[in-house]
PDB file of N, H, CA, C and O in Angstrom:
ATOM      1  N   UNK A   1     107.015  19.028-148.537  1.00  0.00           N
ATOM      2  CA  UNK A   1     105.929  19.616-147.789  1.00  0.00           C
ATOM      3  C   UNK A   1     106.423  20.001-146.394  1.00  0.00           C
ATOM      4  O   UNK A   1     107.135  19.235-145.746  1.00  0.00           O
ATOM      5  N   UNK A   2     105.947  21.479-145.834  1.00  0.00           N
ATOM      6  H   UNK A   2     105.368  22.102-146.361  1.00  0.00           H
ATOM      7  CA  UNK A   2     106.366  21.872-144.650  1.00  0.00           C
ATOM      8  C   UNK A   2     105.406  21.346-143.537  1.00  0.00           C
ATOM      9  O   UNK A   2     104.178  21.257-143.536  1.00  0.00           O
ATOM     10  N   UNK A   3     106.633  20.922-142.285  1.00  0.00           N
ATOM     11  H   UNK A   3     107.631  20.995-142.286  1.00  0.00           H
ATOM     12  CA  UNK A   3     105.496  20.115-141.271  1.00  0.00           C
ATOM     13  C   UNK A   3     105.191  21.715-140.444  1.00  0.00           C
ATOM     14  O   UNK A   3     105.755  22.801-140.311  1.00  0.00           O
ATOM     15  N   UNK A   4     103.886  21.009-140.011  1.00  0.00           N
ATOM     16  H   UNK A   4     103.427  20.127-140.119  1.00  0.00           H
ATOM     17  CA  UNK A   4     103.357  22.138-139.025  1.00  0.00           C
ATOM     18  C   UNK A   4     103.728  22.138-137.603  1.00  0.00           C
ATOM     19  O   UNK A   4     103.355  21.168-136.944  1.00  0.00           O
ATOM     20  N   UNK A   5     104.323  22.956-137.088  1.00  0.00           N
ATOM     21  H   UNK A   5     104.626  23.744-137.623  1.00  0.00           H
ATOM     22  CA  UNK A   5     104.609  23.005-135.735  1.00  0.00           C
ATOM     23  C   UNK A   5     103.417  22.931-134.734  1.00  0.00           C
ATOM     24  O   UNK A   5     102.249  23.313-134.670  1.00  0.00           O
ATOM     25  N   UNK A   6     104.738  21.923-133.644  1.00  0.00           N
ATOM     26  H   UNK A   6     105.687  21.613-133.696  1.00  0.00           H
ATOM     27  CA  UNK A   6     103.268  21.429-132.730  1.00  0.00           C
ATOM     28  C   UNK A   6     103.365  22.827-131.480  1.00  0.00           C
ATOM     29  O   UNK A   6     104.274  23.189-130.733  1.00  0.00           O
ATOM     30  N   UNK A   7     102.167  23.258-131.681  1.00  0.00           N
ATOM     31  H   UNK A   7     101.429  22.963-132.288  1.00  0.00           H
ATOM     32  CA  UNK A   7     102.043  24.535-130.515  1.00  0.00           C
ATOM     33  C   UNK A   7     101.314  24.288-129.355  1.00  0.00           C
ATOM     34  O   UNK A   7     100.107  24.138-129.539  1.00  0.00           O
ATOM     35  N   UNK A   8     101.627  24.224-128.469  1.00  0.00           N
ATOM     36  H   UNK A   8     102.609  24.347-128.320  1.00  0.00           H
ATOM     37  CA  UNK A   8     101.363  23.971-126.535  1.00  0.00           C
ATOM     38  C   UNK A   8     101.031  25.370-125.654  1.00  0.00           C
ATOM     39  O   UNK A   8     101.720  26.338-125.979  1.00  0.00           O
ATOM     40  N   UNK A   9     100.400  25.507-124.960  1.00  0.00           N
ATOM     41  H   UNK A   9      99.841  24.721-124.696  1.00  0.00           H
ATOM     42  CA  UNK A   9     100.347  26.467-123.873  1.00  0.00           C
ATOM     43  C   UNK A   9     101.752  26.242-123.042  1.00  0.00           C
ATOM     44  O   UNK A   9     102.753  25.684-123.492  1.00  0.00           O
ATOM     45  N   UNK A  10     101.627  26.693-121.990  1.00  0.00           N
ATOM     46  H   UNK A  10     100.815  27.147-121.624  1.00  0.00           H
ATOM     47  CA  UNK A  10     103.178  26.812-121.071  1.00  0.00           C
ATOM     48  C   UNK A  10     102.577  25.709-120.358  1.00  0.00           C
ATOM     49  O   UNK A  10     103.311  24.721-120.321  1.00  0.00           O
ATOM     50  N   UNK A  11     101.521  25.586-119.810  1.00  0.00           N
ATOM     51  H   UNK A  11     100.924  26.388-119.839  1.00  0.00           H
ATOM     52  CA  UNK A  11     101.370  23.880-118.659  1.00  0.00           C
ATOM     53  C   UNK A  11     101.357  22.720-119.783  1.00  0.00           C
ATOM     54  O   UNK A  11     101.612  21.564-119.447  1.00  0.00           O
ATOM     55  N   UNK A  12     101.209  22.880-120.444  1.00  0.00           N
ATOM     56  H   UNK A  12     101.002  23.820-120.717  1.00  0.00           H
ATOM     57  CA  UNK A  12     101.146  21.636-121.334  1.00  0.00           C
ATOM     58  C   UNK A  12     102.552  21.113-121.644  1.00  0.00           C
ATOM     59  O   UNK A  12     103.033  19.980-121.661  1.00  0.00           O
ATOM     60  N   UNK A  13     103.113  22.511-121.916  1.00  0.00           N
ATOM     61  H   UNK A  13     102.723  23.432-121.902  1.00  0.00           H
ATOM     62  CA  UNK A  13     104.813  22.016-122.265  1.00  0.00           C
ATOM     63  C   UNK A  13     105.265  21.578-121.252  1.00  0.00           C
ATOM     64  O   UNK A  13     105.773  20.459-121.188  1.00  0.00           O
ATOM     65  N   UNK A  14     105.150  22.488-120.135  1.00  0.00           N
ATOM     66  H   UNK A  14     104.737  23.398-120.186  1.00  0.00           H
ATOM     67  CA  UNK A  14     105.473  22.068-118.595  1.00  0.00           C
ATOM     68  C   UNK A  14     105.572  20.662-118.424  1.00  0.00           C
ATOM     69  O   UNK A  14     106.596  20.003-118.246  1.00  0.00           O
ATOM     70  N   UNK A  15     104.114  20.186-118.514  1.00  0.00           N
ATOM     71  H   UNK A  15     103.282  20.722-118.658  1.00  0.00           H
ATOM     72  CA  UNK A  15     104.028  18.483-117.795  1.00  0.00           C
ATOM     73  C   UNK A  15     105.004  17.754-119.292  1.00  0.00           C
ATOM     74  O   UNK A  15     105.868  16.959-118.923  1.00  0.00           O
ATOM     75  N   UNK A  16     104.932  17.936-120.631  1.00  0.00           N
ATOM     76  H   UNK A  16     104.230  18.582-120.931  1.00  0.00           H
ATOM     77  CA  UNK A  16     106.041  17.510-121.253  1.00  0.00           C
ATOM     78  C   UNK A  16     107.167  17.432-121.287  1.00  0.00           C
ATOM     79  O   UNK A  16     107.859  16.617-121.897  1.00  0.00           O
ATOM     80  N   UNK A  17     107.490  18.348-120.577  1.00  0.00           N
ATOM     81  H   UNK A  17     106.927  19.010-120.081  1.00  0.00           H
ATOM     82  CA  UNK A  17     109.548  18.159-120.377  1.00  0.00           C
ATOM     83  C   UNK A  17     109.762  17.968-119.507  1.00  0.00           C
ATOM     84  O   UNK A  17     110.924  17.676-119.221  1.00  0.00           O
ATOM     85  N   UNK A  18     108.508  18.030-118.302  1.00  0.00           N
ATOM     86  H   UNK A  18     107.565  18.267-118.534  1.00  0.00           H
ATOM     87  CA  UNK A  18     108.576  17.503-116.886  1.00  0.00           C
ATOM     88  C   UNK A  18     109.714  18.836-115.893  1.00  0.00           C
ATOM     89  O   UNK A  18     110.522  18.521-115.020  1.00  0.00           O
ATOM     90  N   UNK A  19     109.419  20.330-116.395  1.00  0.00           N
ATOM     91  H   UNK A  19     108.763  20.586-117.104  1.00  0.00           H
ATOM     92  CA  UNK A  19     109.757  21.505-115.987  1.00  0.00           C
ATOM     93  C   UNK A  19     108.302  22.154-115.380  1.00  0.00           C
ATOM     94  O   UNK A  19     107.151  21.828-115.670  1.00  0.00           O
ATOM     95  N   UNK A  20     108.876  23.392-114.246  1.00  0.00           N
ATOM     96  H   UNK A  20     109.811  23.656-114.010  1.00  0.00           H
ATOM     97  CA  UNK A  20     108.268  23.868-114.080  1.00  0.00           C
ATOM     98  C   UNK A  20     107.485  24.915-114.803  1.00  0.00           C
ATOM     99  O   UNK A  20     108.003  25.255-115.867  1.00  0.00           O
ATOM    100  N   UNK A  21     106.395  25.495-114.500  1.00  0.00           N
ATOM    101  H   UNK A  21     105.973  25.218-113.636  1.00  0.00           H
ATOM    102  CA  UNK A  21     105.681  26.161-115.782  1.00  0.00           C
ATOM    103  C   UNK A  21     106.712  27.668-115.547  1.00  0.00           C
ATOM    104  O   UNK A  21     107.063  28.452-116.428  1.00  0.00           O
ATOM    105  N   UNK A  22     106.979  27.718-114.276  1.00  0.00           N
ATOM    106  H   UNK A  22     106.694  27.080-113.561  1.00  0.00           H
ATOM    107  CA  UNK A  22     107.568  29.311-114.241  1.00  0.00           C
ATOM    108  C   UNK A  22     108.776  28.975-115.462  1.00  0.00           C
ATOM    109  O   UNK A  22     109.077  29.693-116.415  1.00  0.00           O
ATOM    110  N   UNK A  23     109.176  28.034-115.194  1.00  0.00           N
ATOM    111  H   UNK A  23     108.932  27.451-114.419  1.00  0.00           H
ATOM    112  CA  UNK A  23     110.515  27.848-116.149  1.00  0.00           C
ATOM    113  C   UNK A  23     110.363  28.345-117.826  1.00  0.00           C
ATOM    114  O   UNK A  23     110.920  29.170-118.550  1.00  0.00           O
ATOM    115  N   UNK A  24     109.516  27.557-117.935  1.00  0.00           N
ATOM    116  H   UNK A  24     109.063  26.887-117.347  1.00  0.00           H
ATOM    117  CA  UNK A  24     109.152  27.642-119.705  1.00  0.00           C
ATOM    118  C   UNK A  24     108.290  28.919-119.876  1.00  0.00           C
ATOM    119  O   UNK A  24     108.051  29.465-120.954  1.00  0.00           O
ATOM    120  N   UNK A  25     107.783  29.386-118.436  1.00  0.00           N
ATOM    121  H   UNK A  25     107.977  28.943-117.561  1.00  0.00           H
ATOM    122  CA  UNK A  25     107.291  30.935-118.978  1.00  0.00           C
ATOM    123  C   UNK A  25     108.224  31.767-118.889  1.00  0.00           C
ATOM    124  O   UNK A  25     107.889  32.875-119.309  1.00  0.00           O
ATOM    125  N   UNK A  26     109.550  31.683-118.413  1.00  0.00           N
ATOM    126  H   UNK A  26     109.822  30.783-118.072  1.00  0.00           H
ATOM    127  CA  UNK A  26     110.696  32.739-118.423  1.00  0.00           C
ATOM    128  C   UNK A  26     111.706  32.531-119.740  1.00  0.00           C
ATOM    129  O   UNK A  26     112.312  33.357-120.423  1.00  0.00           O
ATOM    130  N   UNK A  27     111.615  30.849-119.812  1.00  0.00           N
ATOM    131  H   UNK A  27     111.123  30.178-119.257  1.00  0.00           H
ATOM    132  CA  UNK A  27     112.072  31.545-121.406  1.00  0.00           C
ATOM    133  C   UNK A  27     111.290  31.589-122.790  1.00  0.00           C
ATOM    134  O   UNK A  27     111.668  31.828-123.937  1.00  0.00           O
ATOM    135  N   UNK A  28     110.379  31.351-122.386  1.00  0.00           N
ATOM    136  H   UNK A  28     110.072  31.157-121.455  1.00  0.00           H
ATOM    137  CA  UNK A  28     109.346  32.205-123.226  1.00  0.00           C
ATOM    138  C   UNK A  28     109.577  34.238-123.097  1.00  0.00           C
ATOM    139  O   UNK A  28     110.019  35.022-123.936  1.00  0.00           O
ATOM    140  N   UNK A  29     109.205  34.410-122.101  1.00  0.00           N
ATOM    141  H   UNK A  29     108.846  33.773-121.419  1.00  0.00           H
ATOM    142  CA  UNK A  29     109.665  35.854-122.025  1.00  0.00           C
ATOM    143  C   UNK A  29     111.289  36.663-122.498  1.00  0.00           C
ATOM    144  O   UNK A  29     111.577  37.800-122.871  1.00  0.00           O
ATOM    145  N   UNK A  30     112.068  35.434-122.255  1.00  0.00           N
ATOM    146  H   UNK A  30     111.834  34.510-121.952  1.00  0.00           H
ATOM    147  CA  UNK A  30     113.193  35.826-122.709  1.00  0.00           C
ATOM    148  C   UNK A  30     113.911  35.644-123.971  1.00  0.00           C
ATOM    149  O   UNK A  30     115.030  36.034-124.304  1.00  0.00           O
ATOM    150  N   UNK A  31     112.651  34.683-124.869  1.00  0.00           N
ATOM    151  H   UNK A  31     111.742  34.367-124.599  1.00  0.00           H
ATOM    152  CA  UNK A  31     113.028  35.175-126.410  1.00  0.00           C
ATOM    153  C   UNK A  31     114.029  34.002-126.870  1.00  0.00           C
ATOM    154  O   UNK A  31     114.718  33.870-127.882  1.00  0.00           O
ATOM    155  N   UNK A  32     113.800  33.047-125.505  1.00  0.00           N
ATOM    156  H   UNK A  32     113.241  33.154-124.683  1.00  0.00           H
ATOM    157  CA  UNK A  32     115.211  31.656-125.945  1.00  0.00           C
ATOM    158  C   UNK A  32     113.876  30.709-126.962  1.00  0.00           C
ATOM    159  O   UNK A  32     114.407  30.214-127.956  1.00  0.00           O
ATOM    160  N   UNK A  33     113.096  30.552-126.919  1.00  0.00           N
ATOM    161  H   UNK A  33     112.665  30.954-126.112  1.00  0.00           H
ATOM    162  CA  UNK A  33     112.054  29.382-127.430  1.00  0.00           C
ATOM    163  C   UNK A  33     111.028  30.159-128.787  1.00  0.00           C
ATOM    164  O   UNK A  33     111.194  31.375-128.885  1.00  0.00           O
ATOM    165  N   UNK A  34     110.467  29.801-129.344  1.00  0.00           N
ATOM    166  H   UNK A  34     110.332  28.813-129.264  1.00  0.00           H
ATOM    167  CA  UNK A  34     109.646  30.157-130.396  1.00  0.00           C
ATOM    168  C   UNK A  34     108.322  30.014-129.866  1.00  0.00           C
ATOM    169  O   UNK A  34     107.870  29.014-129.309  1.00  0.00           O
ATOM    170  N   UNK A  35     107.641  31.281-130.124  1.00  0.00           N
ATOM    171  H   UNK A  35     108.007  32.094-130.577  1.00  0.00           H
ATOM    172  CA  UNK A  35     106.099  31.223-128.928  1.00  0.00           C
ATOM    173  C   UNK A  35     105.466  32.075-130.066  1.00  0.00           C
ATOM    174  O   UNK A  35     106.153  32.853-130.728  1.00  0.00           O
ATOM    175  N   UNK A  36     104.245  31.917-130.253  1.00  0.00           N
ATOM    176  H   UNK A  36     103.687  31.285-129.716  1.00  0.00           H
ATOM    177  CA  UNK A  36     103.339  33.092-130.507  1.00  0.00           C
ATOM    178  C   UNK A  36     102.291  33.288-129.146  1.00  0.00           C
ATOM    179  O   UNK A  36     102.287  32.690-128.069  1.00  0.00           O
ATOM    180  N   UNK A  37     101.436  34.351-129.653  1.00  0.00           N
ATOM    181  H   UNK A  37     101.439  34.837-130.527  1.00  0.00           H
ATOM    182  CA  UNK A  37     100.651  34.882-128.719  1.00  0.00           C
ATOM    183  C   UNK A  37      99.010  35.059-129.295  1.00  0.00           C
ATOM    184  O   UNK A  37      98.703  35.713-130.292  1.00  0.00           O
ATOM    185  N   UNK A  38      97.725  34.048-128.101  1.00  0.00           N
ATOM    186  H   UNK A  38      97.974  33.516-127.291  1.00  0.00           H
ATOM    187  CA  UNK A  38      96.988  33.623-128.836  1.00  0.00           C
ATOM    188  C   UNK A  38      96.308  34.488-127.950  1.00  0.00           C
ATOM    189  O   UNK A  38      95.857  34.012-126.908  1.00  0.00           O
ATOM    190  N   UNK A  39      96.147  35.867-128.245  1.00  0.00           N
ATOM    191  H   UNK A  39      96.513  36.253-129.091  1.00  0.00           H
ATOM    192  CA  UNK A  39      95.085  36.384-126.931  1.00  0.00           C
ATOM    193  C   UNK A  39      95.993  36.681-125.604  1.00  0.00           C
ATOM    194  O   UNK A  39      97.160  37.071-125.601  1.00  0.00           O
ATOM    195  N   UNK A  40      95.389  36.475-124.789  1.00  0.00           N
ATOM    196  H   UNK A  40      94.441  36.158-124.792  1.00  0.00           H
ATOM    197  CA  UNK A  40      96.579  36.592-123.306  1.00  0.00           C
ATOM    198  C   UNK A  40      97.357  34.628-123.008  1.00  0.00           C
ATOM    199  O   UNK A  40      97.729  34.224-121.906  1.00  0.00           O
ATOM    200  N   UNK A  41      97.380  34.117-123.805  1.00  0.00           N
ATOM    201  H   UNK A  41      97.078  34.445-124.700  1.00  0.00           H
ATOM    202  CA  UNK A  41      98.229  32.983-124.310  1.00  0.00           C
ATOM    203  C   UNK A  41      99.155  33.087-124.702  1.00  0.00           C
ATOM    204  O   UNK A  41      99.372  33.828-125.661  1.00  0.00           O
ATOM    205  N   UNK A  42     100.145  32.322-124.060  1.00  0.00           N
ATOM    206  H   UNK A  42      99.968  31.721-123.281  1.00  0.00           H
ATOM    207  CA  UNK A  42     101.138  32.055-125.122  1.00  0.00           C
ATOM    208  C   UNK A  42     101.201  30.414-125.690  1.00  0.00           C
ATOM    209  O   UNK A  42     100.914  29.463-124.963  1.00  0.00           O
ATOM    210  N   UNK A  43     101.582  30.298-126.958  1.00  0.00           N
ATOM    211  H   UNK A  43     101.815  31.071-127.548  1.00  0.00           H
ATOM    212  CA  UNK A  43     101.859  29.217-127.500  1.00  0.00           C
ATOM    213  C   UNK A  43     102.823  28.958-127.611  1.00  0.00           C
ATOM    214  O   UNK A  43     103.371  29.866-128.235  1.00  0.00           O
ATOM    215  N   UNK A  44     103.728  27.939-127.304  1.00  0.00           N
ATOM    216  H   UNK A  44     103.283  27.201-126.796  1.00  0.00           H
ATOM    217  CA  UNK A  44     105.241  27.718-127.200  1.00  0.00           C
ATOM    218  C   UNK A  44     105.373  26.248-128.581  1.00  0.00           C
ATOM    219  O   UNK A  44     104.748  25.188-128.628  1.00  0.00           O
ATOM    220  N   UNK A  45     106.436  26.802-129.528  1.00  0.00           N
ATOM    221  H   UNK A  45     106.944  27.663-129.490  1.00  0.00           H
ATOM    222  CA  UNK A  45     106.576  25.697-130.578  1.00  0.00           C
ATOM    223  C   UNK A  45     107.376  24.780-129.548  1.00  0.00           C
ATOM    224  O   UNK A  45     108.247  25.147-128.759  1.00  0.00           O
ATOM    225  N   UNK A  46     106.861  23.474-129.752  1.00  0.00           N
ATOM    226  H   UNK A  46     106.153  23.176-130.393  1.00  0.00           H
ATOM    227  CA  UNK A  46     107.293  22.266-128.753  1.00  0.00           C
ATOM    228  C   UNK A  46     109.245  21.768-129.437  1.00  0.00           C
ATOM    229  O   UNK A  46     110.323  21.630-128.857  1.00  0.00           O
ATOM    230  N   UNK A  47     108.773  21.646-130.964  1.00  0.00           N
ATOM    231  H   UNK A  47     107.898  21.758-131.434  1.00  0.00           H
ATOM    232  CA  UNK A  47     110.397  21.802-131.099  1.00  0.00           C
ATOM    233  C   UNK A  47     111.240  22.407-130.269  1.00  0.00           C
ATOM    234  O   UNK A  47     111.989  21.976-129.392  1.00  0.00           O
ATOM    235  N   UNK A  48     110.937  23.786-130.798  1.00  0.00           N
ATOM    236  H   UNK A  48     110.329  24.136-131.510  1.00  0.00           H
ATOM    237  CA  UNK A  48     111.539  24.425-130.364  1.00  0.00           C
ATOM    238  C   UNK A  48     112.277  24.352-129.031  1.00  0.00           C
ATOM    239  O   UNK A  48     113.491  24.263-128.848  1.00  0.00           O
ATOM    240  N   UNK A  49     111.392  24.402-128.233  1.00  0.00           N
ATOM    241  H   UNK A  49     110.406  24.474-128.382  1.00  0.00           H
ATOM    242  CA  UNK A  49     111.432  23.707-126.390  1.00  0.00           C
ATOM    243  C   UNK A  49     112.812  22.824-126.308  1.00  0.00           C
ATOM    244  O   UNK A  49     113.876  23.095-125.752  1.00  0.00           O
ATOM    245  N   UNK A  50     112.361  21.508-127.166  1.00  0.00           N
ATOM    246  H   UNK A  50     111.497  21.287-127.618  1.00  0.00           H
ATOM    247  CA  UNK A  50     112.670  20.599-126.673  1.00  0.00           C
ATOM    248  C   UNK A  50     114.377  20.423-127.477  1.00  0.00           C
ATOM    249  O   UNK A  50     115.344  19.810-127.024  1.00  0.00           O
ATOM    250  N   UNK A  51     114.290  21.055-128.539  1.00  0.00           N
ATOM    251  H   UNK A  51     113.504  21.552-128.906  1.00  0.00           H
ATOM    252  CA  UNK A  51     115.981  22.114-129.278  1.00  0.00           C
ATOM    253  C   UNK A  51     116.981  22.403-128.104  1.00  0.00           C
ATOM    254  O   UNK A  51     118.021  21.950-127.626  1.00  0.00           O
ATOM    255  N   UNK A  52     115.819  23.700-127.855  1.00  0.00           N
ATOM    256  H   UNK A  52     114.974  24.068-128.243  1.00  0.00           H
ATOM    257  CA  UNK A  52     116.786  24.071-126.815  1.00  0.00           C
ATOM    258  C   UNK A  52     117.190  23.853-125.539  1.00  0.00           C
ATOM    259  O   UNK A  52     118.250  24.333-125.138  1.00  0.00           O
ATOM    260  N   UNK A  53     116.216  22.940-124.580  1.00  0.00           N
ATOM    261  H   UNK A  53     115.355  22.550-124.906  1.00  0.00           H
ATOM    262  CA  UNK A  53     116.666  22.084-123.814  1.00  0.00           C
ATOM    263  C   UNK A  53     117.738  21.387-124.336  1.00  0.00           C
ATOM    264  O   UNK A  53     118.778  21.275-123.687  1.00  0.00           O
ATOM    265  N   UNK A  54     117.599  20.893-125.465  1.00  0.00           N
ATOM    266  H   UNK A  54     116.755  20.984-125.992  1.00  0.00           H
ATOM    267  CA  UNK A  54     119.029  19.786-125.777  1.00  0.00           C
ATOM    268  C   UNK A  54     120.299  20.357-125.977  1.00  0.00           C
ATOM    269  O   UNK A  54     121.396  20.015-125.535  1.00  0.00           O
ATOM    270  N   UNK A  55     119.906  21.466-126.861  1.00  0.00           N
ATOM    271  H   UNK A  55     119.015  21.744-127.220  1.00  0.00           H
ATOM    272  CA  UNK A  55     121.262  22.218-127.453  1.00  0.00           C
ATOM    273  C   UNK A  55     122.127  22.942-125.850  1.00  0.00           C
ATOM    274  O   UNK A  55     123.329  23.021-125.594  1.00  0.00           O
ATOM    275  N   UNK A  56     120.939  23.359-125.051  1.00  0.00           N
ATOM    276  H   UNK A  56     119.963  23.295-125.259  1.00  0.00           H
ATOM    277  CA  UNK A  56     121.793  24.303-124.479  1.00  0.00           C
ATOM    278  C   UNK A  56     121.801  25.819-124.118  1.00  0.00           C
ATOM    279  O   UNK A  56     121.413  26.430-125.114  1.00  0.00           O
ATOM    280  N   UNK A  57     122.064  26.605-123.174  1.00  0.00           N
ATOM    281  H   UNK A  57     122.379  26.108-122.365  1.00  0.00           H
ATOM    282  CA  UNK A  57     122.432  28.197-123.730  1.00  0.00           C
ATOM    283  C   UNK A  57     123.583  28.283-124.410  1.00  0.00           C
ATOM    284  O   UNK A  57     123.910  29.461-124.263  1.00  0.00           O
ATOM    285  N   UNK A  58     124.540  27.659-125.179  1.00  0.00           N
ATOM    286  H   UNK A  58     124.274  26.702-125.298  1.00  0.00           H
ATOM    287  CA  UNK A  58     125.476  27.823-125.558  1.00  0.00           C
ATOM    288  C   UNK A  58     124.912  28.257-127.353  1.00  0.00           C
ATOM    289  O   UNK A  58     125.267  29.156-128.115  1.00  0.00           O
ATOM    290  N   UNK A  59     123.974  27.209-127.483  1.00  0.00           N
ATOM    291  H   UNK A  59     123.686  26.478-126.864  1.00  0.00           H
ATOM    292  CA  UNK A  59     123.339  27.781-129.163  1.00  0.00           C
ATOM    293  C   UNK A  59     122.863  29.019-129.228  1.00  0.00           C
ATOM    294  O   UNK A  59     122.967  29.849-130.132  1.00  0.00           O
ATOM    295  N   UNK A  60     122.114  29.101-127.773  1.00  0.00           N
ATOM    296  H   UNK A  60     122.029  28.427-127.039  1.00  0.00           H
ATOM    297  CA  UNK A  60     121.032  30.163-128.248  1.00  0.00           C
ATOM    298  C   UNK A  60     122.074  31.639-128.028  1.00  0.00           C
ATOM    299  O   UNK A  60     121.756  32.642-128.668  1.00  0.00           O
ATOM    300  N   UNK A  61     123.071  31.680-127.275  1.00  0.00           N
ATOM    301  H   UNK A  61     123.329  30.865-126.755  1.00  0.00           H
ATOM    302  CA  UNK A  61     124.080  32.552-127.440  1.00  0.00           C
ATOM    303  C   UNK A  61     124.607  33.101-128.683  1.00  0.00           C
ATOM    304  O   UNK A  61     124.568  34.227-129.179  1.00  0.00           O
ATOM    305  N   UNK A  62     125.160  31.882-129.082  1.00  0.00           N
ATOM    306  H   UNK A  62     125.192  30.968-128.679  1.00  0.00           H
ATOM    307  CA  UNK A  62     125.522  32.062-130.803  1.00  0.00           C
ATOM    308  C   UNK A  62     124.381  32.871-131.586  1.00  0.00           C
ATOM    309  O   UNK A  62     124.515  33.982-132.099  1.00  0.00           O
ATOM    310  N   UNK A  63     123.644  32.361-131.573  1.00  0.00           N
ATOM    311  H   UNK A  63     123.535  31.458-131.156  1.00  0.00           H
ATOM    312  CA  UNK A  63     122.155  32.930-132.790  1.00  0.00           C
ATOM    313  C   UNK A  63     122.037  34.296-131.588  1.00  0.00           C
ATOM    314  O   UNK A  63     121.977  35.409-132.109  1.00  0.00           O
ATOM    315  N   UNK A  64     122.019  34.269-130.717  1.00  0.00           N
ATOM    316  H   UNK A  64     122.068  33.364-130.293  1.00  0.00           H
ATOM    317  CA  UNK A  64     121.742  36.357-129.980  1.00  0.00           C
ATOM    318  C   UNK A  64     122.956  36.993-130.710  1.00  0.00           C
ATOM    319  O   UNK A  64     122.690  38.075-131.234  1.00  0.00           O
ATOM    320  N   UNK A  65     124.568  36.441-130.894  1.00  0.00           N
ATOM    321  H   UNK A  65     124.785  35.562-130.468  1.00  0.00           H
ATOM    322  CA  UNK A  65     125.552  37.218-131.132  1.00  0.00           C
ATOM    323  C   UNK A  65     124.733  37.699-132.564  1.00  0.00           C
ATOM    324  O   UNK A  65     124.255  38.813-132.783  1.00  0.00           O
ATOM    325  N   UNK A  66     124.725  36.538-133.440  1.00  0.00           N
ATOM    326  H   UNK A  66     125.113  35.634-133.263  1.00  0.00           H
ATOM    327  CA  UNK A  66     124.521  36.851-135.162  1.00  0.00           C
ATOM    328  C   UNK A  66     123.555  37.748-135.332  1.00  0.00           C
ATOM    329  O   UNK A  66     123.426  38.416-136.358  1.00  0.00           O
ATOM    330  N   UNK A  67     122.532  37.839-133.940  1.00  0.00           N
ATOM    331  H   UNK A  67     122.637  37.296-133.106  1.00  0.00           H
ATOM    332  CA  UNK A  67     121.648  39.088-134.198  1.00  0.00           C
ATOM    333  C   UNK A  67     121.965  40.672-134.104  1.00  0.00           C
ATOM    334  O   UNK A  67     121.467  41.636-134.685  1.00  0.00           O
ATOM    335  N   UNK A  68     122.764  40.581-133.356  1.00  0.00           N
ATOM    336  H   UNK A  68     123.169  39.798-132.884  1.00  0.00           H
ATOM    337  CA  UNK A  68     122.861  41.590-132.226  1.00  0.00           C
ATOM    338  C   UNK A  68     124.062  42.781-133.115  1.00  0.00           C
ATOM    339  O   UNK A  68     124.427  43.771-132.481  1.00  0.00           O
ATOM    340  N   UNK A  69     124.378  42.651-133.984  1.00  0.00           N
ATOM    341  H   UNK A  69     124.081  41.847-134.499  1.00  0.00           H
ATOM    342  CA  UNK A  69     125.617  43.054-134.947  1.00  0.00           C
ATOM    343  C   UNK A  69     124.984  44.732-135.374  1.00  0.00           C
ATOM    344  O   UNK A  69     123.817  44.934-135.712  1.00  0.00           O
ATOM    345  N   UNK A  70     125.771  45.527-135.289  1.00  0.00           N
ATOM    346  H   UNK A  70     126.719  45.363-135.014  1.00  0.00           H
ATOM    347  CA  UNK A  70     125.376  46.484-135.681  1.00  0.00           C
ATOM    348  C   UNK A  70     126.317  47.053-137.267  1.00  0.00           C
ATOM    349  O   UNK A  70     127.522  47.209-137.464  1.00  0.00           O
ATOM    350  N   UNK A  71     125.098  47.242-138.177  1.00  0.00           N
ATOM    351  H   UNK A  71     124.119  47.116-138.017  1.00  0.00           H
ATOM    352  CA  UNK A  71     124.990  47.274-139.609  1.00  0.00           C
ATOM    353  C   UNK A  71     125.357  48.472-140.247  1.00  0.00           C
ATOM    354  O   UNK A  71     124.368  49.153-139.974  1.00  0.00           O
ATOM    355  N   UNK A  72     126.021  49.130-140.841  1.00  0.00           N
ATOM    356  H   UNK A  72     126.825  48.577-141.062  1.00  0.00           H
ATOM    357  CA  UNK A  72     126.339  50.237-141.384  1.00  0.00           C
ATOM    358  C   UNK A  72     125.285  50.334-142.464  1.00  0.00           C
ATOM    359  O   UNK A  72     125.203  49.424-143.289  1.00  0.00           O
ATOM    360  N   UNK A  73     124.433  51.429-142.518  1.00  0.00           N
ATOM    361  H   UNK A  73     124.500  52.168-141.848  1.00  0.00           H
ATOM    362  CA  UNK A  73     123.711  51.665-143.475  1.00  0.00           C
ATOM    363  C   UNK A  73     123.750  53.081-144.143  1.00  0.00           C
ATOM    364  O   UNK A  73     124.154  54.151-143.687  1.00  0.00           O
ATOM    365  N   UNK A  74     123.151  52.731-145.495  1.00  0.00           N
ATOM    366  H   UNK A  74     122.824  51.861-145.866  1.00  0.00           H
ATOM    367  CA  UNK A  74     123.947  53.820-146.813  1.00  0.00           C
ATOM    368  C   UNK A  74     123.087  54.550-146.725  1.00  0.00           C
ATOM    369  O   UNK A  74     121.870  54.437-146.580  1.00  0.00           O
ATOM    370  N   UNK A  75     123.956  55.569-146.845  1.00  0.00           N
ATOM    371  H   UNK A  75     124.944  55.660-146.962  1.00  0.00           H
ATOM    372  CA  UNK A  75     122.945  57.070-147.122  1.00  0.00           C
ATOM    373  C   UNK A  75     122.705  57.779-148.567  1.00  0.00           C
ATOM    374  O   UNK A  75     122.006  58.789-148.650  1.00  0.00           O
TER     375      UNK A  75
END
């Protein structure tokens, strides 16, 4: 069975990792954390957050390279 992700506003995560809210709203904007958008909300997956606080920018580098690849496609 799949667990459900725990989803937070940006102050909520804030007082949880004990960061500022500008913080977790910039990488929210910058696509490092897993967020949806509830209205003019954002929801930030708390995993996620708390991943990449641990891991680092060094992970989230890796996973931008594996994206970022440009694909030859057939004609």
């Amino acid at each position: 069975m799949e667990k459900i992700p725990t989803m937070k506003s940006i102050s909520e995560c804030s007082e949880i990792v004990g960061l500022a809210k500008y913080y977790v709203r910039r990488l929210v904007l910058q696509r490092k954390v897993k967020y949806v958008r509830s209205g003019s909300k954002y929801l930030v997956n708390v995993d996620s957050l708390i991943e990449y606080l641990n891991s680092g920018e060094a992970q989230a580098e890796v996973e931008e390279q594996n994206t970022n690849k440009i694909r030859k496609v057939g004609i």
